[in-house]
C-alpha positions in Angstrom: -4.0 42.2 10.7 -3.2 43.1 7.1 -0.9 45.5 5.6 -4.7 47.1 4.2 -5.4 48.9 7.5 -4.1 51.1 9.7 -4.8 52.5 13.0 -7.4 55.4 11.5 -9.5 52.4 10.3 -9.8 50.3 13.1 -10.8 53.0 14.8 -13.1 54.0 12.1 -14.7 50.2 12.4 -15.4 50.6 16.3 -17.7 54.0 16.0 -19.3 52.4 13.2 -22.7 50.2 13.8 -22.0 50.0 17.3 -18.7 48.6 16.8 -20.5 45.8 15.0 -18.1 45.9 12.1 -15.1 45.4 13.9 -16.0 42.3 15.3 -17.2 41.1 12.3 -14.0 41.6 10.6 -12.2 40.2 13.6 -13.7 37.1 13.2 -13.6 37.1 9.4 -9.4 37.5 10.1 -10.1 34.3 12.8 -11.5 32.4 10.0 -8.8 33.3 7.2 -6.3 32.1 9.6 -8.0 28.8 10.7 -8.8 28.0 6.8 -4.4 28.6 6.6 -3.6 26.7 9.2 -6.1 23.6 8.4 -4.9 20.9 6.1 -7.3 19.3 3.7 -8.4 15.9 4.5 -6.2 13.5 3.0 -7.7 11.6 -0.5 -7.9 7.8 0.0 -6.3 6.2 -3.1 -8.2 3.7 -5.2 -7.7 0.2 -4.6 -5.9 -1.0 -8.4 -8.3 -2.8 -10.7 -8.8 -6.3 -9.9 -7.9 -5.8 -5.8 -9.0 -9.1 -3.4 -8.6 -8.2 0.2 -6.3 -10.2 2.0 -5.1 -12.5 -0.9 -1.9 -12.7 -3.4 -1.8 -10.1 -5.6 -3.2 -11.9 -9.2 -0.1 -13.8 -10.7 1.8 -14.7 -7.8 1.6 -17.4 -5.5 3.5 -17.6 -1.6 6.5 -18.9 -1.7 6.9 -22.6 -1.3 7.9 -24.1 2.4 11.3 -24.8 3.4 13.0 -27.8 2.9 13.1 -30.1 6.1 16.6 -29.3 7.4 18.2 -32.2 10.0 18.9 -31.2 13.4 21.9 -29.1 14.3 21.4 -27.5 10.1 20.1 -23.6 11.2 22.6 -23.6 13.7 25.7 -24.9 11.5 24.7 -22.3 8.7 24.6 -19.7 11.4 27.9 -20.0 12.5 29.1 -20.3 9.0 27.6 -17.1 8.5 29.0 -15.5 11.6 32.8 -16.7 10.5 31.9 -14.5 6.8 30.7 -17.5 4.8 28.2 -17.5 2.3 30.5 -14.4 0.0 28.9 -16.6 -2.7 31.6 -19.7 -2.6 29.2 -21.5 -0.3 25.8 -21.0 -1.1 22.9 -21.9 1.7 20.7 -24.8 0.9 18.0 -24.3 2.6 15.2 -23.5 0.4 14.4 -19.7 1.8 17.6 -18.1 0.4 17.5 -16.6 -2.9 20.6 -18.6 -4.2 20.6 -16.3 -7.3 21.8 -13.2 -5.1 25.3 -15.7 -3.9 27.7 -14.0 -6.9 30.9 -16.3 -7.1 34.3 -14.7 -8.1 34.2 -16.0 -11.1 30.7 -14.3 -11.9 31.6 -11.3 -9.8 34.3 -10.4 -12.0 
């Protein structure tokens, strides 16, 4: 209940109108406390000017296919990888990696 009332005016609100105004502010204190404990409905953001569903965003394109690598090639550069190659002395070659992200010593320092 709030700080408003006390004792003398609930009582006062059950011998009036039957008692009719105490449950009517009952439920009115029901409803405040439902309306604080509901969120609002979450607003559904704009798509941004220009939006195709399900294609590239405008000005890019996917990225081009790997590079046919011979047999026994994933498997090499996995091992490699495993012993701590690739610190940017041996950079991969086969078309997916970013060869701009392999920093050499030299480049490093």
């Amino acid at each position: 209940m709030s700080d408003d009332f006390d004792v003398d005016d609930v009582a006062a609100m059950r011998r009036e109108n039957g008692g009719k105004d105490f449950r009517l502010f009952m439920r009115q204190q029901i409803a405040d406390g439902k309306a604080r404990r509901e969120k609002p409905a979450p607003v559904k953001q704009p798509k941004p000017p220009g939006y195709r569903p399900g294609a590239w965003p405008a000005g890019t394109r996917p990225p081009d296919p790997l590079k046919p690598q011979p047999p026994g090639a994933w498997d090499a550069a996995l091992d490699r990888f495993r012993r701590g190659g690739y610190g940017g002395h041996d950079p991969c070659h086969c078309g997916g990696c970013d060869t701009t992200s392999h920093d050499t010593e030299e480049t490093a320092s």
